[in-house]
C-alpha positions in Angstrom: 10.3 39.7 28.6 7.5 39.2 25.9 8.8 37.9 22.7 7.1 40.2 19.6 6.2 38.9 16.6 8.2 41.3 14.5 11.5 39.6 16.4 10.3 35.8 16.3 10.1 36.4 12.3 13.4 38.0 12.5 14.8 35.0 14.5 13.0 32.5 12.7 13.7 33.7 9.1 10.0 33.4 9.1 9.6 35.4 5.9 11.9 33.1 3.5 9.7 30.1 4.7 7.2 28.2 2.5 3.9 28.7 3.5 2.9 25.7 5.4 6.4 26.4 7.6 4.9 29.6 8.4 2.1 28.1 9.4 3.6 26.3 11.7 6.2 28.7 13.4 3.5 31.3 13.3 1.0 28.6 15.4 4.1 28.0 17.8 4.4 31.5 18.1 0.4 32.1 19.0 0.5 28.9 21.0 3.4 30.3 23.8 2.6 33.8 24.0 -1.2 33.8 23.8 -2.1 30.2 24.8 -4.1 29.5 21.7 -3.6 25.6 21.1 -6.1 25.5 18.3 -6.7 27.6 15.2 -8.6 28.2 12.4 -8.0 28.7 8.7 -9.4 32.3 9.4 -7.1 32.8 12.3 -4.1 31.7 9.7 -5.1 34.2 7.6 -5.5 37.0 10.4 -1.9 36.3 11.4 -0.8 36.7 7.2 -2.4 40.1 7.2 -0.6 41.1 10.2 2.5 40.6 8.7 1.2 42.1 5.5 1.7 39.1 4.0 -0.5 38.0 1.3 -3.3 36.1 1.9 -3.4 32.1 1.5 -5.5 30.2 -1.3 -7.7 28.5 1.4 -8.1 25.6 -0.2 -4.3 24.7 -0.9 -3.5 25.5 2.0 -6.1 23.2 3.9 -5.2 20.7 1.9 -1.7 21.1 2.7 -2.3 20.9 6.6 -4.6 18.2 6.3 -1.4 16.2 4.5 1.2 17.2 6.8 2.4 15.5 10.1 2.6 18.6 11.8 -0.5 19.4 12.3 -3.6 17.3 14.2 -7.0 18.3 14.0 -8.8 20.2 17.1 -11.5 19.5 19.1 -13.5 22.2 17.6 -14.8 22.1 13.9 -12.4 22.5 11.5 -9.4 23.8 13.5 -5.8 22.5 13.9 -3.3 21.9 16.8 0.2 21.6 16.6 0.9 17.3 16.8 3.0 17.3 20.4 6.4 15.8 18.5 6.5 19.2 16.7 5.8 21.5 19.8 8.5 19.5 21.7 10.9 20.2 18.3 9.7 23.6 18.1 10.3 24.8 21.9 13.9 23.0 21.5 14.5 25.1 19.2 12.9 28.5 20.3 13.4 28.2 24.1 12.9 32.0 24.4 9.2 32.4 23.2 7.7 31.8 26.3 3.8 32.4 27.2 2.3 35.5 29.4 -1.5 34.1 28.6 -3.7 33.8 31.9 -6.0 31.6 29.8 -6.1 28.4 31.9 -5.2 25.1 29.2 -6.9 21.8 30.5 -8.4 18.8 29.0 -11.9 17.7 29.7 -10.8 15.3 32.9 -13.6 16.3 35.3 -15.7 18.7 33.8 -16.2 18.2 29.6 -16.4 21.2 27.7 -19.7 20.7 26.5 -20.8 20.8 30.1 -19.7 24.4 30.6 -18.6 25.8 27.2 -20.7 29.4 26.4 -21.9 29.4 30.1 -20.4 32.6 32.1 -17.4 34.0 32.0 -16.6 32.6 35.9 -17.9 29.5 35.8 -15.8 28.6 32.7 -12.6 29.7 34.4 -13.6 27.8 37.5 -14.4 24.8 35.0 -10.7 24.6 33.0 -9.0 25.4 36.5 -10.9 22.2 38.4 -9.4 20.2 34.6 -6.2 21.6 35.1 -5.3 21.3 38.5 -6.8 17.2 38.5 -4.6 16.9 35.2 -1.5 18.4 37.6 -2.4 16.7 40.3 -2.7 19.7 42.3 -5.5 17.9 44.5 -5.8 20.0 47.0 -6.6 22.9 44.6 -8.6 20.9 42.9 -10.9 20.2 45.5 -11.1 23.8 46.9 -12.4 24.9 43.4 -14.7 22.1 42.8 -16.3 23.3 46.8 -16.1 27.0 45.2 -18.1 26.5 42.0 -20.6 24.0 43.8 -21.4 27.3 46.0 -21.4 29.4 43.2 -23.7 27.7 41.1 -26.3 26.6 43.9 -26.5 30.8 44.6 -27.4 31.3 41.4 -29.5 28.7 41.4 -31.2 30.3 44.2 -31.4 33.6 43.1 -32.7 32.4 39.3 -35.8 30.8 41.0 -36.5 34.0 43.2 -35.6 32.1 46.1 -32.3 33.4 47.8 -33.3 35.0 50.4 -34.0 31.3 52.6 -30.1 30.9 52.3 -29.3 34.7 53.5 -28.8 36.1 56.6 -30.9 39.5 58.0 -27.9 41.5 56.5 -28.8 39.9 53.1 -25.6 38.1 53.7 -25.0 33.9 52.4 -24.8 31.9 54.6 -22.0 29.2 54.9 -22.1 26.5 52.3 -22.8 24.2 55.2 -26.4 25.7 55.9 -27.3 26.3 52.4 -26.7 22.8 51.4 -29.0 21.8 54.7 -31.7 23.8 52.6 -30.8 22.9 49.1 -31.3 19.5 50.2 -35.3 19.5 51.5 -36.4 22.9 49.1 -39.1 22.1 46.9 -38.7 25.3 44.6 -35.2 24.3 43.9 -36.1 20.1 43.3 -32.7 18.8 43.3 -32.4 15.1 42.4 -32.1 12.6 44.8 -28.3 12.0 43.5 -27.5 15.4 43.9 -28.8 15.4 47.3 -26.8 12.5 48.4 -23.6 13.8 47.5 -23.5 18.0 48.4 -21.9 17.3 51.7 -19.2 14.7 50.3 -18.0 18.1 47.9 -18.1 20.2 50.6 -16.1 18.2 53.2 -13.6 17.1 50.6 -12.9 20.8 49.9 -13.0 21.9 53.7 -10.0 19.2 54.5 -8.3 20.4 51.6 -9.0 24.0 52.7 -8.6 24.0 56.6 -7.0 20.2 57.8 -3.7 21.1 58.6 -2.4 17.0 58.6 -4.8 16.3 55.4 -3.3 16.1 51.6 -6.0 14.9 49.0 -4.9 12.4 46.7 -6.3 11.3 43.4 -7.7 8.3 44.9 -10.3 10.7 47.0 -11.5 12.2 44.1 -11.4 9.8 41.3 -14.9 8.1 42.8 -16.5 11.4 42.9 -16.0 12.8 39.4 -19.1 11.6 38.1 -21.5 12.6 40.0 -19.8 15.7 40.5 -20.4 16.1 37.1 -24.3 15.6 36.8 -24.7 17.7 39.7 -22.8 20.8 38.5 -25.1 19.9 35.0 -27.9 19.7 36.7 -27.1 23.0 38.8 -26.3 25.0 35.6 -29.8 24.4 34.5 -31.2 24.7 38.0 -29.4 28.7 37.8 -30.6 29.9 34.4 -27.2 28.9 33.1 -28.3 26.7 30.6 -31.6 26.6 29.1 
């Protein structure tokens, strides 16, 4: 059952707090049920002004954070994470607040986010979900996905240069990855590199054991040597599809 907000500040005594505590319970709070791990000054205020509280003196209250122990910055510009010690306090203490977010929380292990930040909605997800399940060592899943977006991004690589047609089928259909990587691999329109040439089929087999073997388990070790050029290809396929510019 989803914790409210109303409740939590009930539980918490969240209104008798100072105002960097409710910072922090109120960044707990966001962090389980919504899956934001980093926020803003303007996202502090948004969650004042839900609670009709009044709004904070921006620069106090930065100054404050910036002081305190309990909060790191974030990746992005000028926003703020919760330091670990604190969450681990913080879910000790509030066990119940727990999070129904589908957002998908990863660090940059395989893919950074500057490789596929502001891309597509899809190829984001598929992005953070390769991160997370390396991170989790979920291997397998790991090496389905990375097969999945390789396919995704060389059809839309395809059907940005006009192209797509050479890797369909008479019902307009793709074909298997298998047969559209034979392709990718001598088309002059599309001009892979060399690199990315060499490696399509090591993706692709990795994620078909992981898919189909029966006896086969992918370990770290099989995918640790690949990560890097995984990398520059799915780069160089996300300009190759229109992606990036």
């Amino acid at each position: 059952m989803k914790l409210k907000l109303r409740d939590f500040c009930r539980d918490t005594s969240l209104l008798a707090k100072s105002e960097l505590e409710k910072v922090r319970l109120l960044a707990f709070f966001y962090q389980k049920t919504k899956g934001v791990t980093e926020f803003t000054i303007e996202d502090v205020f948004s969650w004042f002004e839900s609670l009709d509280l009044p709004r904070p003196n921006s620069s106090r209250l930065l100054s404050k954070m910036r002081k305190s122990r309990v909060f790191v910055k974030g990746k992005k510009s000028n926003s703020f994470r919760i330091h670990a010690i604190e969450l681990d306090e913080l879910q000790a203490t509030y066990p119940g607040v727990h999070t129904e977010s589908e957002e998908v929380i990863s660090e940059d292990t395989v893919l950074p986010r500057p490789v596929y930040e502001n891309s597509r909605g899809f190829t984001e997800s598929l992005a953070k979900q390769i991160n997370a399940s390396y991170e989790y060592n979920i291997h397998d899943g790991c090496a389905v996905l990375m097969r999945r977006l390789l396919e995704v991004l060389l059809i839309l690589a395809y059907e940005h240069l006009g192209i797509e047609q050479e890797i369909q089928d008479n019902n307009n259909q793709y074909l298997p990855l298998e047969v559209i990587i034979k392709d990718a691999k001598q088309n002059k329109t599309l001009n892979l590199s060399r690199d990315s040439k060499a490696v399509l089929d090591d993706f692709r087999l990795l994620g078909n054991f992981s898919a189909h073997k029966i006896y086969y388990n992918c370990r770290r070790a099989d995918l640790r040597p690949i990560l890097a050029t995984y990398r520059a290809t799915v780069e160089e396929l996300l300009y190759k599809s229109g992606i990036r510019k």
